[in-house]
Backbone as CSV, one residue per row, in Angstrom:
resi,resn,N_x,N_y,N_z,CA_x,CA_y,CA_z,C_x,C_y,C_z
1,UNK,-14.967,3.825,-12.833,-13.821,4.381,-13.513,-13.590,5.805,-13.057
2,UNK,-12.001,6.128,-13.100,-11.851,7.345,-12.695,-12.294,8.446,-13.690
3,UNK,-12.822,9.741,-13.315,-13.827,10.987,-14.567,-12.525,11.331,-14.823
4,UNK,-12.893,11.961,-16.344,-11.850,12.362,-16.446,-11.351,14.076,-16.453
5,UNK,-12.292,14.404,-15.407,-11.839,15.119,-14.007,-10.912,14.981,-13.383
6,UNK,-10.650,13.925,-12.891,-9.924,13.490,-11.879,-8.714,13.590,-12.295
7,UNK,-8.299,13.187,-13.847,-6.912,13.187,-14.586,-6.687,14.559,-15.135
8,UNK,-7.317,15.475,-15.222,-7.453,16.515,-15.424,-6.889,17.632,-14.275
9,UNK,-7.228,17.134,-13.211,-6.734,17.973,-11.694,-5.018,17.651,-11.443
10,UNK,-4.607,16.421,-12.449,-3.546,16.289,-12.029,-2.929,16.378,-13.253
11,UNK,-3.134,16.979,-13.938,-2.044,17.280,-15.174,-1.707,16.186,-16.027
12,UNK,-2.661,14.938,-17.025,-1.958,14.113,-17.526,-3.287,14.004,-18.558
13,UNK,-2.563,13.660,-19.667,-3.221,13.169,-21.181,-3.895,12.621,-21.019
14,UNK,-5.206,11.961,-21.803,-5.656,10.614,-21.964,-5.126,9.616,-22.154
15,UNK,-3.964,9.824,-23.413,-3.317,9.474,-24.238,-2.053,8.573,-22.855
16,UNK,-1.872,9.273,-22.273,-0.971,9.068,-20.826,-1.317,8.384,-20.189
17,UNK,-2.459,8.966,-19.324,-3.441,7.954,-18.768,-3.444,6.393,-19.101
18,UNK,-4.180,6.441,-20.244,-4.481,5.067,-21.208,-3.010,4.173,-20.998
19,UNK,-1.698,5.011,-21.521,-0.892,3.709,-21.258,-0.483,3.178,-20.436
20,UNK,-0.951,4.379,-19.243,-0.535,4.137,-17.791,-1.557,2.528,-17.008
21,UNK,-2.637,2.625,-17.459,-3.625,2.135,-17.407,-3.306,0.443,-17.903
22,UNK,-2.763,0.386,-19.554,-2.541,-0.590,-20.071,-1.207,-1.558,-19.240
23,UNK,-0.550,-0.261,-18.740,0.857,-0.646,-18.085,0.518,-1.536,-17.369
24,UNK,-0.405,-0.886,-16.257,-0.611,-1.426,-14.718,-1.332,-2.778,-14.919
25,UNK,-2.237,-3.171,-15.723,-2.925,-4.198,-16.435,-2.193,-5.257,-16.794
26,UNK,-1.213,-4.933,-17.832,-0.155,-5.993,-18.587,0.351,-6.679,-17.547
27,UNK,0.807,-6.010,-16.675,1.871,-6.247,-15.637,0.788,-7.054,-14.438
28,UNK,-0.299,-7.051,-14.080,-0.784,-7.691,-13.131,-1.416,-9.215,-13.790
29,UNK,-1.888,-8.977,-15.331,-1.961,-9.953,-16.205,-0.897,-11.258,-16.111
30,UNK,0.134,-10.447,-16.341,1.370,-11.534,-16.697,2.079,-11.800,-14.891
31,UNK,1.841,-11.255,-14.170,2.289,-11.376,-12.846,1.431,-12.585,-12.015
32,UNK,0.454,-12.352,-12.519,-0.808,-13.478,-11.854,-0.309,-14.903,-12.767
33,UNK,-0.146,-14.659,-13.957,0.158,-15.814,-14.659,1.781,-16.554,-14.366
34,UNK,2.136,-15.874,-14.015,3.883,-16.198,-13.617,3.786,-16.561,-12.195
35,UNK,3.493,-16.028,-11.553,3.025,-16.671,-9.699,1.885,-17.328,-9.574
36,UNK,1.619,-17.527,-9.977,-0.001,-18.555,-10.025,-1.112,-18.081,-8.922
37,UNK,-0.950,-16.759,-9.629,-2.415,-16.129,-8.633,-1.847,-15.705,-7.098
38,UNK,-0.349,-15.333,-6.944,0.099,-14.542,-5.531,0.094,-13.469,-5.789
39,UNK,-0.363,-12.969,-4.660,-0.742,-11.405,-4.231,0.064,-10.416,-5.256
40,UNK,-0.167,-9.782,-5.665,0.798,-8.337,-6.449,0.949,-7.310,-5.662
41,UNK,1.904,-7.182,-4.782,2.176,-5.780,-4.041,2.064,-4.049,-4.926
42,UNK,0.896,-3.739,-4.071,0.799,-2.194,-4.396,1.722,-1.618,-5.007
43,UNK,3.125,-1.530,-4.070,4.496,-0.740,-4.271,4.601,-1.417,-5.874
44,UNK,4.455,-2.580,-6.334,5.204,-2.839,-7.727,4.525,-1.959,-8.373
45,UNK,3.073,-1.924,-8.289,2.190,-1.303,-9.503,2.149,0.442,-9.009
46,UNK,1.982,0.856,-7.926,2.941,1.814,-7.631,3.863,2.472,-9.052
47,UNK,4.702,1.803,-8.365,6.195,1.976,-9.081,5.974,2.159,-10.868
48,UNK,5.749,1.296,-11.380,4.830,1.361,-12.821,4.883,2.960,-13.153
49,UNK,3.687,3.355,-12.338,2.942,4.990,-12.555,4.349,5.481,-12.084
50,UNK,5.016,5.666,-11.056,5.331,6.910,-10.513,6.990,6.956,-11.077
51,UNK,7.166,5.688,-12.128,8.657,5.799,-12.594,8.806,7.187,-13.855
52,UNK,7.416,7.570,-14.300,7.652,8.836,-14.708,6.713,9.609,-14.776
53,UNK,6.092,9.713,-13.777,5.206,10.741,-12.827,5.160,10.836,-11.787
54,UNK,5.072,11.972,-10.979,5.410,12.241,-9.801,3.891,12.767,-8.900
55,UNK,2.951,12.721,-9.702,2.095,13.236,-9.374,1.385,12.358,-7.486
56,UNK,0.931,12.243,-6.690,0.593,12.149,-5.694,-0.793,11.078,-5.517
57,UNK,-1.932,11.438,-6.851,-2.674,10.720,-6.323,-2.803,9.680,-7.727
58,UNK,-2.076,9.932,-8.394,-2.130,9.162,-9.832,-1.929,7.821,-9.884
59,UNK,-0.726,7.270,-8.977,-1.218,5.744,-8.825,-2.650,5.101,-8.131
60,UNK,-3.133,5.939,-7.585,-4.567,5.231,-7.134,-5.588,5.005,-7.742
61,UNK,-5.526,6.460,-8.689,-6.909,6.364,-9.633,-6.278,5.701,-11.043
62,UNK,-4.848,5.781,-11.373,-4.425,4.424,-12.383,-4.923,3.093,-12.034
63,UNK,-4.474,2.302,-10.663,-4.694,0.886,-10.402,-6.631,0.929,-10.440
64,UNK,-7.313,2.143,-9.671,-8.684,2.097,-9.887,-8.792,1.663,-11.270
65,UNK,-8.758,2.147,-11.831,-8.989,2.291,-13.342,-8.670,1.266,-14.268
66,UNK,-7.162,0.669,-13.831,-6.726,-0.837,-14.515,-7.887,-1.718,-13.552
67,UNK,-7.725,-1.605,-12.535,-9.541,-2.415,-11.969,-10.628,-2.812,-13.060
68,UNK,-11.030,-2.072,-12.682,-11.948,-1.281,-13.295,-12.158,-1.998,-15.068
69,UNK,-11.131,-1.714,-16.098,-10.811,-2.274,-17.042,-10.534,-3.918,-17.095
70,UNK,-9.975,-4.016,-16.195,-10.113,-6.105,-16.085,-11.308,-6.581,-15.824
71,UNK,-11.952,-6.252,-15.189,-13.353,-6.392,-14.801,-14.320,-6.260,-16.210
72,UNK,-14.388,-5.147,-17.253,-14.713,-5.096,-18.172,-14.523,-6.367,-19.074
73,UNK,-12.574,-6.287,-19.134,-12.221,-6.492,-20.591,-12.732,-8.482,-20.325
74,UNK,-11.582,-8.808,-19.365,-11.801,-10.242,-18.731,-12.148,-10.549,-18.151
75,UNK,-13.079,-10.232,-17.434,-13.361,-10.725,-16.200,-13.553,-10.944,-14.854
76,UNK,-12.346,-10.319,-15.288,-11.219,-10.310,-13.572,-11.981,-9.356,-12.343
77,UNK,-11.498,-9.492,-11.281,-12.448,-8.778,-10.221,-10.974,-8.454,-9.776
78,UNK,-10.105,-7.397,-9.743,-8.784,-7.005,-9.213,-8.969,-6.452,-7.638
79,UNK,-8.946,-7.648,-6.767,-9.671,-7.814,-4.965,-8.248,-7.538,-4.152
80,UNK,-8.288,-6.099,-3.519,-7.173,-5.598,-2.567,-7.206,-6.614,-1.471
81,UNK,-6.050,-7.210,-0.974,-5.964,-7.303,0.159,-4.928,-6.475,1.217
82,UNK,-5.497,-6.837,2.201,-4.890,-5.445,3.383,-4.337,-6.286,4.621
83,UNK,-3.065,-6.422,4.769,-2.755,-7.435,6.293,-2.120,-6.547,6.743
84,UNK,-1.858,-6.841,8.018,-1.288,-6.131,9.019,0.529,-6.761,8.934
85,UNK,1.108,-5.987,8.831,2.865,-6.508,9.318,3.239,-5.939,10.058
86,UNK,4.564,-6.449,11.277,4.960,-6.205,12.104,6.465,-6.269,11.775
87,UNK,7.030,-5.227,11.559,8.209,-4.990,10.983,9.128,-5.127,12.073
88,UNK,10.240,-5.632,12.221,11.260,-6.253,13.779,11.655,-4.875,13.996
89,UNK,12.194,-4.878,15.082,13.384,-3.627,15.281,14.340,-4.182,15.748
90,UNK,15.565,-2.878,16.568,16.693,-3.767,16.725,16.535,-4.304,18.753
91,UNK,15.183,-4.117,19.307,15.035,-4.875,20.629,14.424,-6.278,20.267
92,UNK,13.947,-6.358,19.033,13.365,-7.720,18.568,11.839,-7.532,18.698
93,UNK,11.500,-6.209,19.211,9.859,-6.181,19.459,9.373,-5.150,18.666
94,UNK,8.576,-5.256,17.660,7.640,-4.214,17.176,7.176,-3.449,17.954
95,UNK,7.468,-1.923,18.042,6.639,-0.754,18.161,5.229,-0.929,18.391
96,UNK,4.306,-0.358,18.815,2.846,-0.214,18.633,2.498,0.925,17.042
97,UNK,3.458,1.526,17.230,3.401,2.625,16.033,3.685,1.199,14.928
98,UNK,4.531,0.873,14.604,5.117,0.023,13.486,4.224,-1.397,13.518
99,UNK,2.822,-2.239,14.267,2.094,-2.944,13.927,1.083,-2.439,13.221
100,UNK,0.581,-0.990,13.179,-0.569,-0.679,12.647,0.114,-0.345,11.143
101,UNK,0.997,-0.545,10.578,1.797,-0.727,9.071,0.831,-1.723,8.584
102,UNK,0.482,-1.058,6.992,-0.523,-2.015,6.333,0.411,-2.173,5.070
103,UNK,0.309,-3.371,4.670,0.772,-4.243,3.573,-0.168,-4.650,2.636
104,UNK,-0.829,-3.612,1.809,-1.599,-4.001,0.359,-1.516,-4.301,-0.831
105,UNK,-1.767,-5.260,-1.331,-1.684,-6.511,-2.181,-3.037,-6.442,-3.049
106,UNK,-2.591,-7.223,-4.150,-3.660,-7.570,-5.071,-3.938,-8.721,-5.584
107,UNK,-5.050,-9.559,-5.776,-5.379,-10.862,-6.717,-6.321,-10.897,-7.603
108,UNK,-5.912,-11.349,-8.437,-6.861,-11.656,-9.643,-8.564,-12.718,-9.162
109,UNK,-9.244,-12.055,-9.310,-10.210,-13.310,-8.754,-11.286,-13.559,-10.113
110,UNK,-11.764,-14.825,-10.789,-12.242,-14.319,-12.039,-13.911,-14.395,-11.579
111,UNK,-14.739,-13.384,-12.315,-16.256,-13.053,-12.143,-17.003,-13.909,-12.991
112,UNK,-16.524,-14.869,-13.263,-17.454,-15.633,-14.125,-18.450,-16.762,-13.205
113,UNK,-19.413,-17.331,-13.820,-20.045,-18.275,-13.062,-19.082,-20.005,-13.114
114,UNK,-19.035,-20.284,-12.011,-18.217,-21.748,-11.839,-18.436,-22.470,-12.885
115,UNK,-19.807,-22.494,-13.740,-20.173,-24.045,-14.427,-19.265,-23.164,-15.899
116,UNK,-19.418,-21.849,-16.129,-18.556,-21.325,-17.334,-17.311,-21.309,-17.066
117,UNK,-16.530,-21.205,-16.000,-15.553,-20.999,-15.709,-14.556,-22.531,-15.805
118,UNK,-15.683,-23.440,-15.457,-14.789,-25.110,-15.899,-15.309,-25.428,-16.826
119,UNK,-15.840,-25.011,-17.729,-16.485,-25.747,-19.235,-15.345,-24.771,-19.878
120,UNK,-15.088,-23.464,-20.301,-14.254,-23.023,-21.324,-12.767,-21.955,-20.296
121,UNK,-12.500,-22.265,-19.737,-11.265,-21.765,-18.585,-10.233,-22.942,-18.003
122,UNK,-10.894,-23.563,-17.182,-10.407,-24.592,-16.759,-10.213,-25.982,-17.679
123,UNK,-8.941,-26.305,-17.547,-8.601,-27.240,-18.833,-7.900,-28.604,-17.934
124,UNK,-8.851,-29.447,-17.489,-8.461,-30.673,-16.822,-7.249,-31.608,-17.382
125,UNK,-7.285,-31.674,-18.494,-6.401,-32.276,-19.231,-5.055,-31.972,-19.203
126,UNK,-4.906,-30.291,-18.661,-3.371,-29.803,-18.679,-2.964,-29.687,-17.132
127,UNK,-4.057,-30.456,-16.180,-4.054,-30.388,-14.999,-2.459,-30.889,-14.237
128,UNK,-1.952,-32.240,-15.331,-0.939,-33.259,-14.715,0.559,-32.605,-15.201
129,UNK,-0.023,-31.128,-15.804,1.177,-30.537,-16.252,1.343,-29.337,-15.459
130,UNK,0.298,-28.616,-14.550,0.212,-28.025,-13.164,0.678,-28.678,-12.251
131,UNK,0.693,-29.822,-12.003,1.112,-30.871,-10.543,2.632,-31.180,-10.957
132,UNK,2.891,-31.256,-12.154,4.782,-31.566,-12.526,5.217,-30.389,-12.127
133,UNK,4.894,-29.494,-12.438,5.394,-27.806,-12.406,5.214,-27.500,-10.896
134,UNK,4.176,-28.157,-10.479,4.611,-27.795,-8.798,5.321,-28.448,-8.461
135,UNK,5.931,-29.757,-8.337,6.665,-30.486,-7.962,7.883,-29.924,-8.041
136,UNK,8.127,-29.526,-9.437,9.532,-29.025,-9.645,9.927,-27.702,-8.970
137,UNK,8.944,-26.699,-9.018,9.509,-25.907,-8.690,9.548,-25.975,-6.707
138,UNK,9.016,-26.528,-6.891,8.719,-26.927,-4.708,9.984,-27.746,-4.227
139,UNK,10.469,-28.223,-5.369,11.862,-28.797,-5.057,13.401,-27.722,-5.307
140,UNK,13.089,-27.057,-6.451,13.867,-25.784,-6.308,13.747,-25.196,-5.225
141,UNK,12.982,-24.231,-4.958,12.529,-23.470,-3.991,12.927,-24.695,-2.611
142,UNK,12.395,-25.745,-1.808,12.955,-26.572,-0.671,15.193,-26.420,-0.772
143,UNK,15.337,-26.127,-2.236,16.822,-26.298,-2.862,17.004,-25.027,-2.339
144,UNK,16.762,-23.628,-1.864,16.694,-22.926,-1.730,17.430,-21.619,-3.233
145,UNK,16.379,-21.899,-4.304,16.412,-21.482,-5.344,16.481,-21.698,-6.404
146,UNK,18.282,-22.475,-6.330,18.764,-23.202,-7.084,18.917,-24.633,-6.863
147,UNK,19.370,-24.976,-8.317,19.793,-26.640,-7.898,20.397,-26.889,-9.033
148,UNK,21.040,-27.909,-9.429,21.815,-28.385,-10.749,20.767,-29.179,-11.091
149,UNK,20.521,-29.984,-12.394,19.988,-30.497,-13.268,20.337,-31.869,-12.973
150,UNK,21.221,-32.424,-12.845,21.662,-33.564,-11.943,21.201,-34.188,-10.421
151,UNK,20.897,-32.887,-9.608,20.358,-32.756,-8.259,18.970,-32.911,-8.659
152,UNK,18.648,-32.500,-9.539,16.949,-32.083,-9.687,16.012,-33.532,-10.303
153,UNK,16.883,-34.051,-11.002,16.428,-35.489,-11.345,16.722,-36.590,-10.244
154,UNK,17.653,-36.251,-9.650,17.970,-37.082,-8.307,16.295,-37.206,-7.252
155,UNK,16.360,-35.901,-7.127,14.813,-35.742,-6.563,13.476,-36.588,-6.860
156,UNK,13.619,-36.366,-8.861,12.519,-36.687,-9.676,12.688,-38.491,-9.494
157,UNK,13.603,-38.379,-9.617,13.365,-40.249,-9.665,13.113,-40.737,-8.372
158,UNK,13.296,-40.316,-6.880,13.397,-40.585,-5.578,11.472,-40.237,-5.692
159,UNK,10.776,-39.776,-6.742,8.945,-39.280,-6.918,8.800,-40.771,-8.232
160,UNK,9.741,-40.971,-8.357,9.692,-41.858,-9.849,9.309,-41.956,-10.907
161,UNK,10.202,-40.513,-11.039,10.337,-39.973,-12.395,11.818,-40.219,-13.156
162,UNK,11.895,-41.375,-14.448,13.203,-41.197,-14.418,13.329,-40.435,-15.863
163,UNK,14.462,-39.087,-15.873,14.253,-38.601,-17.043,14.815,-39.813,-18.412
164,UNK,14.928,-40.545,-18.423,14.840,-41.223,-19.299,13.906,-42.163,-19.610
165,UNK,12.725,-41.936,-19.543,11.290,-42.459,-19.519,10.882,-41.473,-20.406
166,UNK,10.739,-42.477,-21.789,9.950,-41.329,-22.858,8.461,-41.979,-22.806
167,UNK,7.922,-42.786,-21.761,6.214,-43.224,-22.318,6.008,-43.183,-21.120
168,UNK,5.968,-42.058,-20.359,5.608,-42.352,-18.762,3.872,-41.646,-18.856
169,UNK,3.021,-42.646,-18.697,1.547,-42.816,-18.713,0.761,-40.927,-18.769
170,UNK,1.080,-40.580,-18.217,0.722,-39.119,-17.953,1.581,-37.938,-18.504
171,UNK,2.620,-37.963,-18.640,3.758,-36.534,-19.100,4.064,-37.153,-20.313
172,UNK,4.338,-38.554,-20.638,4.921,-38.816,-21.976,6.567,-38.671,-21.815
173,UNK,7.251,-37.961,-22.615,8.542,-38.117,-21.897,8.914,-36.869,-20.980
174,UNK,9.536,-37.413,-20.213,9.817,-36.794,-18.566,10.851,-35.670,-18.859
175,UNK,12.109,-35.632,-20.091,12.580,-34.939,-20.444,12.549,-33.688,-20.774
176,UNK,11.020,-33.528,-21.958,10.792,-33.001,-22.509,9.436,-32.119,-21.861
177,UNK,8.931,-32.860,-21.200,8.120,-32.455,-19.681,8.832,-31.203,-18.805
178,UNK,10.307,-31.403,-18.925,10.820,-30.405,-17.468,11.520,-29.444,-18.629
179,UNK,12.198,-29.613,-20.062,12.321,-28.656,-20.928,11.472,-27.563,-21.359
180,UNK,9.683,-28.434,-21.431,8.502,-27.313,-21.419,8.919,-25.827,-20.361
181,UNK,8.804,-26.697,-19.271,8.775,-26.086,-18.284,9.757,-24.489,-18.408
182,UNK,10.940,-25.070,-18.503,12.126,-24.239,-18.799,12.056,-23.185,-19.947
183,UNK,11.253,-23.889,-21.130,10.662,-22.708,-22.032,9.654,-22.051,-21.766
184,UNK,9.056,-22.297,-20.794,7.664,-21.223,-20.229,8.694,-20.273,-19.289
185,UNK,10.043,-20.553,-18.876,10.853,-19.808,-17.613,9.877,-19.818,-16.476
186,UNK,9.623,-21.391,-15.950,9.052,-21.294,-14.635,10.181,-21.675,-14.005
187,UNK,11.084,-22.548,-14.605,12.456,-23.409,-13.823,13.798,-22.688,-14.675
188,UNK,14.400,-22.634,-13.918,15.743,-22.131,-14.787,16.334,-23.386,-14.479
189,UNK,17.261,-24.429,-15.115,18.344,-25.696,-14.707,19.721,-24.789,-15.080
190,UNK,20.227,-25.284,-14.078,21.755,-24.707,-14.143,22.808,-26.167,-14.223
191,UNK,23.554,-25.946,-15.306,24.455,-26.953,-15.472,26.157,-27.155,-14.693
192,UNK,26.138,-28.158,-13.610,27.856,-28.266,-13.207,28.576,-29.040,-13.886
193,UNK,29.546,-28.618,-14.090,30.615,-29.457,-14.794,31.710,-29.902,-14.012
């Protein structure tokens, strides 16, 4: 954890700190849970801290610190990753200056032991409601975003799903299956008339 030295050299509360801290946390919490564990770009959590502080080194020892605190509170092991990007120009060839550009990212990885981690974490049973939710949204996304609600069952039944199947062996009804969905806001359905 960052001393609190360190917040001290740069001019900010505990009191500051702390929500800065809770900020960067909430937000990688609910970000991991909404993307299903894709990378969290620096710049977002970045952005967090520096939308009203300007200070220089304060997003680093914030995200340290929300680290730091997941690791405590849940678990979590908050694991940087670092890739290399090659940003185009307008000859179509990256620079040598512009490949050594680093692109850092974050994932949730959890520290628990495997046999605890599938006895009270992992919930097999809600597994066939992970595999609908990919389906659907892999068909949005192939839709390139969007799709109508009409288009989207077109799909589901061509997998043989018909939404009018209220006892289908595994989801139960297929309807009310892709409505879940829509109340968690993993799928938005857009209606044509």
């Amino acid at each position: 954890m960052a001393t609190s030295g360190d917040y001290a050299q740069i001019d900010i509360s505990t009191e500051e700190k702390d929500k800065l801290v809770a900020e960067v946390m909430r937000h990688v919490l609910f970000k991991t849970y909404q993307t299903a564990g894709c990378p969290i770009k620096r710049e977002e959590l970045t952005q967090i801290v520096t939308k009203s502080y300007r200070q220089r080194a304060l997003p680093a020892l914030v995200i340290k610190e929300a680290g730091d605190r997941l690791a405590a509170t849940f678990g979590y092991e908050m694991r940087e990753l670092q890739r290399t990007r090659a940003p185009s120009t307008r000859s179509g060839r990256p620079s040598q200056q512009q490949i050594n550009v680093d692109a850092k990212s974050y994932v949730l990885i959890s520290k628990l032991d495997p046999e605890v981690y599938s006895k009270y974490v992992d919930h097999k049973e809600a597994a066939h409601v992970s595999g609908f939710a990919f389906v659907v949204i892999s068909i949005v996304h192939l839709a390139g975003g969007k799709i109508s609600e009409e288009d989207l069952w077109h799909q589901l039944r061509r997998l043989g799903l018909n939404e009018n199947d209220e006892n289908h062996p595994v989801l139960g009804n297929n309807k009310q299956a892709l409505e879940h969905l829509v109340q968690q806001r993993l799928v938005v359905i857009s209606c044509v008339f």
